[in-house]
C-alpha positions in Angstrom: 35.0 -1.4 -20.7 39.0 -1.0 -21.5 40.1 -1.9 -24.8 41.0 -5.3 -24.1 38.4 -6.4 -22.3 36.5 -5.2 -25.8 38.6 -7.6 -27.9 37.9 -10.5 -25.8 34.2 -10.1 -26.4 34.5 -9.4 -29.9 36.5 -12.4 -30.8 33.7 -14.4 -28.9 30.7 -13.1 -30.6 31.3 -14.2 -34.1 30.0 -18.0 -32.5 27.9 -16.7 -30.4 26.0 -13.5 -31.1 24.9 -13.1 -27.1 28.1 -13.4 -26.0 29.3 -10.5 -27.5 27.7 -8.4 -24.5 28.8 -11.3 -21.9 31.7 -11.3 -19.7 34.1 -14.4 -20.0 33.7 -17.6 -18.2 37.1 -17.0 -16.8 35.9 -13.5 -15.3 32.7 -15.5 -14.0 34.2 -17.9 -12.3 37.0 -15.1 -10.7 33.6 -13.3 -9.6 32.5 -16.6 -7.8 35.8 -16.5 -5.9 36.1 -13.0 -5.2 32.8 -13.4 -3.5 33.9 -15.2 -1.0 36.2 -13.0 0.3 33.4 -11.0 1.8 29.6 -9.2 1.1 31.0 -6.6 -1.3 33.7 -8.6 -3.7 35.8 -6.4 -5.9 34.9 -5.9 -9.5 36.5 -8.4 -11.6 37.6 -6.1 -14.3 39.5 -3.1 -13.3 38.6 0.3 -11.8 38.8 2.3 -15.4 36.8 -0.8 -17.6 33.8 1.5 -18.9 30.4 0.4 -18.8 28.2 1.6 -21.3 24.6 1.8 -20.3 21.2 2.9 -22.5 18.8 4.6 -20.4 14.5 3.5 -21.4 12.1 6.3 -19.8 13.4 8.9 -18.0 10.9 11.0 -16.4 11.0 10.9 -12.9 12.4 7.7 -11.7 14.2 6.9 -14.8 16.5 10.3 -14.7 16.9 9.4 -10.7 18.2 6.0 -11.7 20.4 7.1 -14.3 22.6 9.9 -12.3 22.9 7.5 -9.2 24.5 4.9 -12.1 26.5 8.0 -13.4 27.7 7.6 -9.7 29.7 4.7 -9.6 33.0 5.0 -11.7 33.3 3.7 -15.2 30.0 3.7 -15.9 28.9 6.0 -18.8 25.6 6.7 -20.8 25.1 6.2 -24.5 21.7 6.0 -25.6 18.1 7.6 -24.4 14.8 6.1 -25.4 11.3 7.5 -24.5 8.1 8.0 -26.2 8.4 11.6 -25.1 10.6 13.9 -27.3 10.7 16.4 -24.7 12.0 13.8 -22.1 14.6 12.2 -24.3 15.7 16.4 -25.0 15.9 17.0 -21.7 17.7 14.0 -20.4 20.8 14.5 -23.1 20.7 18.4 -21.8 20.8 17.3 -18.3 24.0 14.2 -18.7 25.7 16.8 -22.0 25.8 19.5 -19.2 26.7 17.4 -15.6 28.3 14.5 -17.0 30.2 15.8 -20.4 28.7 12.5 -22.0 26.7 12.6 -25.7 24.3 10.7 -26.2 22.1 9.5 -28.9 18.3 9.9 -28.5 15.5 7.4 -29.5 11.6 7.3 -29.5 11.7 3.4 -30.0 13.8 1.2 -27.4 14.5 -1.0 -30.3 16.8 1.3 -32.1 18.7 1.6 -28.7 18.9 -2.1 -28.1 20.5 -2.4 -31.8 23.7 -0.1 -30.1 25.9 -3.1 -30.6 28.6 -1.4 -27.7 26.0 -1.1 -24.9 26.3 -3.6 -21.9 23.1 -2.6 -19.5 20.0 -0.4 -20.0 18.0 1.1 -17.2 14.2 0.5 -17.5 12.2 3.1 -16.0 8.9 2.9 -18.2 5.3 2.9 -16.6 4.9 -0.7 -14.9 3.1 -2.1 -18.4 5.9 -1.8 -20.5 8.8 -3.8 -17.9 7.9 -7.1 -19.5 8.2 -6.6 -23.4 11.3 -4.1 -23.0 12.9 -6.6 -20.3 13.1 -9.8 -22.3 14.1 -7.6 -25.6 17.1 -6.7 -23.9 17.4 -10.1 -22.2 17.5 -11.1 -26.2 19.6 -8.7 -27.0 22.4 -10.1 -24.4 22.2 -6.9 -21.9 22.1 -6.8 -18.1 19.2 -4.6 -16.7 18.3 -2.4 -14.3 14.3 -2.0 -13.7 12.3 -0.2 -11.7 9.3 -2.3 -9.5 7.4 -3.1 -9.6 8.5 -5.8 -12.1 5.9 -6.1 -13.9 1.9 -5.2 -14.4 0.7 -9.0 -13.5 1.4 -12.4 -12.6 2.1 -14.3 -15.9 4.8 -11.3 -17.2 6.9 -11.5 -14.1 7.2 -15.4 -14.9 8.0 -14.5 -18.6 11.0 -11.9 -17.4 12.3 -14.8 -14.7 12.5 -17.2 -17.9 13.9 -14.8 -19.9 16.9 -13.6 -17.3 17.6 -17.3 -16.7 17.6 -18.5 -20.7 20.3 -15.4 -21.5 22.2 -16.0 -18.1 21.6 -11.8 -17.4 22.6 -9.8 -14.4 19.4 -7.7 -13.1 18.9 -5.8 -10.4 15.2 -4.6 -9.1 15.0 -0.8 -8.0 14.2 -2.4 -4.5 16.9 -0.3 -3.3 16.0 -1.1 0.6 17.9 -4.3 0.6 20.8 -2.1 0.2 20.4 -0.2 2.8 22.2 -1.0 6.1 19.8 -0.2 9.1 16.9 -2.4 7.1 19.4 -4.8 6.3 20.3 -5.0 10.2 16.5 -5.2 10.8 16.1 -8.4 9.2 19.1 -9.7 10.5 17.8 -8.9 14.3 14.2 -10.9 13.3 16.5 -13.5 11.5 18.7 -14.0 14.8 15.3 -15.6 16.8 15.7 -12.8 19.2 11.7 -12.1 18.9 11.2 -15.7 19.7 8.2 -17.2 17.7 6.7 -14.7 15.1 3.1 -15.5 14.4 2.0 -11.8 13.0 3.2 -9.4 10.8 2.3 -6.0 9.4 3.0 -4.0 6.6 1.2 -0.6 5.5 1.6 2.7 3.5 -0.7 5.2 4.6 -1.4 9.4 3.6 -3.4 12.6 3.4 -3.1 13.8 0.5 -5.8 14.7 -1.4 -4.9 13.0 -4.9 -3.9 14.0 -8.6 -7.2 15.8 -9.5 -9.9 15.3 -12.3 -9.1 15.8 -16.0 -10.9 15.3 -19.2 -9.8 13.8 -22.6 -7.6 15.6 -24.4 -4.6 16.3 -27.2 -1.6 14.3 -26.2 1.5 17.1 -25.9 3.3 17.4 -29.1 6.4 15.2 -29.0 4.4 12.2 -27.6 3.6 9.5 -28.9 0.6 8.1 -26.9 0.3 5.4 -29.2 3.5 4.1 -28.4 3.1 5.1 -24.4 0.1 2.5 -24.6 1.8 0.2 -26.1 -0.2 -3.3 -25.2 -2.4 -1.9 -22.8 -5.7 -1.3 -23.7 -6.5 1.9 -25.7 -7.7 4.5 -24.0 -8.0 8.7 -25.1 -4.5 10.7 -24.3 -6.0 11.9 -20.4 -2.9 14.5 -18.4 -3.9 12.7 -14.9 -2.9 9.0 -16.7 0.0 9.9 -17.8 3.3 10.6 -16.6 3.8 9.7 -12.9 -0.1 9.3 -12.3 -0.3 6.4 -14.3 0.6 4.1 -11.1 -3.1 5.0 -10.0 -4.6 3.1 -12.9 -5.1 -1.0 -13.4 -4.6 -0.2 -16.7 -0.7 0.7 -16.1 -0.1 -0.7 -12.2 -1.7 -1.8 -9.5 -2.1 1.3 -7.2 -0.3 1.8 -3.6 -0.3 -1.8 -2.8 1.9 -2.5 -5.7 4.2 1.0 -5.9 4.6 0.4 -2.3 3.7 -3.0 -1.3 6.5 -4.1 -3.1 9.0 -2.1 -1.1 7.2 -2.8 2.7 5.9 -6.2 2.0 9.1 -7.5 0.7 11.2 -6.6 3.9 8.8 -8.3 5.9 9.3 -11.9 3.4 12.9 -10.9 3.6 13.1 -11.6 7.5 10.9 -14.5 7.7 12.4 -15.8 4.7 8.9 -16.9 2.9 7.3 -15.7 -0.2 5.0 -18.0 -0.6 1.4 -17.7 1.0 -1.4 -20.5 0.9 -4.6 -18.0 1.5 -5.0 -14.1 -0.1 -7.9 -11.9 0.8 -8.6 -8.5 0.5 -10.7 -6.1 0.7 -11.5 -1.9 0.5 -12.6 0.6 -1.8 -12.4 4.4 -3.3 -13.4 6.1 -0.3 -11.4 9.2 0.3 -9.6 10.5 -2.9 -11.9 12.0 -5.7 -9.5 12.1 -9.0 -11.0 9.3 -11.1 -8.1 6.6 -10.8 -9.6 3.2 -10.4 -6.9 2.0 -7.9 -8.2 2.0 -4.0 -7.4 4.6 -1.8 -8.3 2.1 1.2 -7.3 -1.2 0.8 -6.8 -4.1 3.8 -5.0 -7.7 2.5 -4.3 -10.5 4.7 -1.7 -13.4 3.6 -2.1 -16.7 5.4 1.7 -18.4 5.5 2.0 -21.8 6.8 3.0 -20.4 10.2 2.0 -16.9 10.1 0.1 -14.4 8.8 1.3 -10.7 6.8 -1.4 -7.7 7.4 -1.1 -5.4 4.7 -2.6 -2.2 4.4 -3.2 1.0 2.7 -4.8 4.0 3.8 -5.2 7.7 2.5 -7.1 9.8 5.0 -5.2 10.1 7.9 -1.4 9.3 7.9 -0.9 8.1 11.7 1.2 4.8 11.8 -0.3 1.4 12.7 0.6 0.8 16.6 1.1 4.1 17.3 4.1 4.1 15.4 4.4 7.8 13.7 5.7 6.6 10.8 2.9 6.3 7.2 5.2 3.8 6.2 6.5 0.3 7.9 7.1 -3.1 8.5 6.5 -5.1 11.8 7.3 -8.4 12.8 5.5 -9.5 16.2 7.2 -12.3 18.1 6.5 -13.8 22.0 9.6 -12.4 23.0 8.8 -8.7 21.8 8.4 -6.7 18.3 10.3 -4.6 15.8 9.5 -2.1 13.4 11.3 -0.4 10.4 10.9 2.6 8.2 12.9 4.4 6.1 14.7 6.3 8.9 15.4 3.6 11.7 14.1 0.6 13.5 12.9 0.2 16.8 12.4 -3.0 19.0 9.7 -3.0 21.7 10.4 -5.9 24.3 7.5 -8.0 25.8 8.3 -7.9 29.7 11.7 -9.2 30.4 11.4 -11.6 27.4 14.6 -10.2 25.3 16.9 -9.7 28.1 19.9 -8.6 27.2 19.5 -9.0 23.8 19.7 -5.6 22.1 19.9 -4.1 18.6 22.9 -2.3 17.1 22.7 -0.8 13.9 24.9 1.6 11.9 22.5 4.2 9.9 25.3 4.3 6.6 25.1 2.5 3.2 27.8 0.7 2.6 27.9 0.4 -1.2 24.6 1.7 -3.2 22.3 -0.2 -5.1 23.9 0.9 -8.2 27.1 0.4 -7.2 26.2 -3.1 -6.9 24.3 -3.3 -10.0 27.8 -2.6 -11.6 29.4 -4.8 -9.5 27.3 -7.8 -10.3 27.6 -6.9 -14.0 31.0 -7.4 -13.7 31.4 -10.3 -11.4 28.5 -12.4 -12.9 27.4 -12.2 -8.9 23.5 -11.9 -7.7 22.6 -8.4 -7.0 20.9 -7.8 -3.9 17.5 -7.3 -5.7 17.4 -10.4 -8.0 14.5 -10.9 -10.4 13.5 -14.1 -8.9 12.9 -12.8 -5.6 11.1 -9.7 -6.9 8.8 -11.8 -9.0 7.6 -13.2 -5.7 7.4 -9.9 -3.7 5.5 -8.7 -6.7 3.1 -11.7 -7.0 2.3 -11.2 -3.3 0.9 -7.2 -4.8 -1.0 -9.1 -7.6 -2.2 -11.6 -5.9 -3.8 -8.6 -3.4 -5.2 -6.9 -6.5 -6.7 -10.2 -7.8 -8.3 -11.0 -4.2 -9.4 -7.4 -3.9 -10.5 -6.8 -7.9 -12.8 -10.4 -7.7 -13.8 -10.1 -3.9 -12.7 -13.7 -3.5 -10.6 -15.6 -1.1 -7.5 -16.6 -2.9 -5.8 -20.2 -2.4 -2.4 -20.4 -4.2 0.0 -23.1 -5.5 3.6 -21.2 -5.5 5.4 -24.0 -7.2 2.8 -24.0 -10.0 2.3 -20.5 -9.5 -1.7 -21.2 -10.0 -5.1 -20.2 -8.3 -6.0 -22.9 -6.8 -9.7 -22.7 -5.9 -11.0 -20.1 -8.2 -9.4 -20.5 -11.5 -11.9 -18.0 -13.1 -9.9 -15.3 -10.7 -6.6 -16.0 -13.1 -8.7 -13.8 -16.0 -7.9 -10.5 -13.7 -5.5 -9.0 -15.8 -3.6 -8.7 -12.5 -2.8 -12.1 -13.2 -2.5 -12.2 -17.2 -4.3 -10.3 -19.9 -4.5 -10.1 -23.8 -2.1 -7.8 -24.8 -3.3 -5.0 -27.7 -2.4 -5.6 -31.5 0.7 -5.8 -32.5 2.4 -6.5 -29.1 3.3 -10.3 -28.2 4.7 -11.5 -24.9 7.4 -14.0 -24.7 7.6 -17.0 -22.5 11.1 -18.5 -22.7 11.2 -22.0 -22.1 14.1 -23.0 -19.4 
């Protein structure tokens, strides 16, 4: 942010502590204007107006995030905070060394949230950390960037929605998809009524691999802090095949394929049809294939009853072929009268029923037009919605729970979206899917809006 633009802030915050970190009314109401002018509005402030972002967990996803934010112009990186010395070490190396920027390094995210000239921080922790670090920085009047899946159950995503809404925050979900043109032309295509009436859907995630291997209890690495890394989850001895990266194999942590990937495939599909909100969950499968010790299924079928239709979700390690024949392990189908279309990460194909479509054909244009990022820093300039909002990524990511609930109790779900309550067996909202206790001295905060 230029000098200026740091004044104005500054002369607000002495009434309002939040507002030191917030953008002007003035500049919000611009942003409002500006997007009218088109889907990509120009950035309020000007082209050089810096943007200082703290950086939360960094390996894998977390460093990703950060040098596609280093990306966009004016954007620079202050702060690191990870439980992991060695990660935080290697991280300043890496953005000393590409990026000519110094940074200050932190085992706690509180001391990075108490940098009084950040405006965003990237969270990239393991899913059981989103919530508490979320609405700390919510608190602390920053925008966010998070990785999905939001959060590690039900009642946490609420929490962060609250907490985004209370401290008027810019957030945008990892979900980079919706940013990406030839999905984005998908949903437009089902959205047009080409297909005619859609009754089914299908979503799925499927592989060969043969897992992350066993380990045994051992001596966390020296510069960790596995205290810390368990934060409120339940204590459990330091294990290598828990920890970084493998720890989305583990209910402990995550909630397996369904929700690392369900939340990308699954949210595409609600995207088109323009529904989050199913009536009836079920689910069912099991450890059948993969021998490694997670307790996360390698085999897992969910069905969500809609009013009008119903999504097929499914996850299978074993043998990688697409559903329908498609080749693709990953996807998301939308069957109509008129014919049916699929999407992946590389194109999208629509597959006529008879003569049905006529001469009704699909164009697409395989670019992005502006990254995820880009509009993360757009948005935090703007005031705008970023593609990936938090309110529509709690429901994508409820839909995951919900199937780890259904498949973690073996019941039949019926849920009230407004109330955002199981209906039928109440005893099922004890999964820790859908809340749980969280371990001494951890609290979570439900803003009231």
């Amino acid at each position: 942010m230029n000098q200026e633009s740091r004044k104005r802030q500054n002369a607000s915050s002495a009434a309002n502590p939040v507002s030191r970190r917030t953008f002007s009314k003035a500049a919000a109401s611009a942003g409002m204007a500006a997007l009218a002018a088109g889907p990509f509005p120009p950035s309020v402030l000007g082209a050089n107006d810096r943007v200082n972002i703290g950086a939360i967990g960094v390996h894998g996803m977390g460093t990703h995030n950060a040098r596609e934010l280093a990306k966009v112009e004016g954007v620079r990186f202050t702060d690191v905070a990870d439980v992991d010395a060695r990660e935080v070490e290697k991280f300043k190396n890496l953005f000393e060394t590409e990026y000519n920027q110094q940074l200050t390094g932190h085992k706690d995210f509180r001391k990075l949230l108490e940098n009084k000239d950040l405006d965003a921080v990237s969270i990239a922790t393991p899913d059981h950390w989103h919530a508490l670090i979320f609405i700390a920085a919510c608190e602390a009047g920053l925008d966010i960037y998070c990785e999905k899946p939001i959060s590690h159950n039900i009642v946490e995503g609420r929490a962060m929605v609250n907490a985004a809404k209370k401290f008027d925050r810019v957030v945008q979900i990892g979900s980079w998809q919706r940013s990406v043109q030839h999905f984005q032309d998908a949903i437009d295509f089902v959205r047009s009524g080409a297909l005619g009436q859609i009754t089914v859907c299908r979503a799925w995630l499927l592989g060969n691999s043969d897992g992350m291997g066993f380990a045994y209890p051992s001596q966390p690495p020296e510069g960790v802090d596995y205290d810390f890394w368990l934060g409120p989850a339940p204590f459990s001895l330091f294990q290598e095949n828990r920890f970084h990266w493998n720890w989305r194999w583990w209910f402990d942590f995550a909630g397996g394929q369904t929700a690392d990937w369900g939340v990308h495939m699954m949210d595409i599909v609600c995207l088109a049809m323009g529904d989050w909100d199913p009536v009836e969950v079920s689910s069912t499968g099991g450890l059948f294939f993969i021998r490694d010790g997670r307790d996360t299924p390698d085999t897992q079928i969910a069905t969500f009853k809609f009013k009008d239709w119903v999504m097929h979700w499914e996850v299978r390690w074993g043998n990688a072929r697409g559903l329908d024949g498609y080749e693709s392990g990953h996807g998301s189908e939308w069957i109509g009268r008129n014919g049916q279309l699929f999407v992946d990460r590389g194109s999208w194909k629509v597959s006529p029923e008879g003569d049905r479509l006529g001469d009704k054909k699909p164009e697409t244009i395989n670019e992005i037009k502006e990254s995820h990022q880009a509009n993360f820093i757009d948005c935090l300039k703007t005031r705008q919605k970023p593609r990936s909002d938090i309110e529509s990524m709690h429901k994508t990511t409820t839909l995951c729970h919900l199937a780890n609930i259904a498949f973690r109790t073996g019941l039949k779900l019926q849920w009230d979206a407004d109330r955002e309550i199981i209906t039928n067996e109440p005893a099922a909202m004890a999964c820790p899917q859908f809340q749980r206790d969280y371990r001494a001295p951890w609290k979570l905060t439900m803003h009231k809006i």
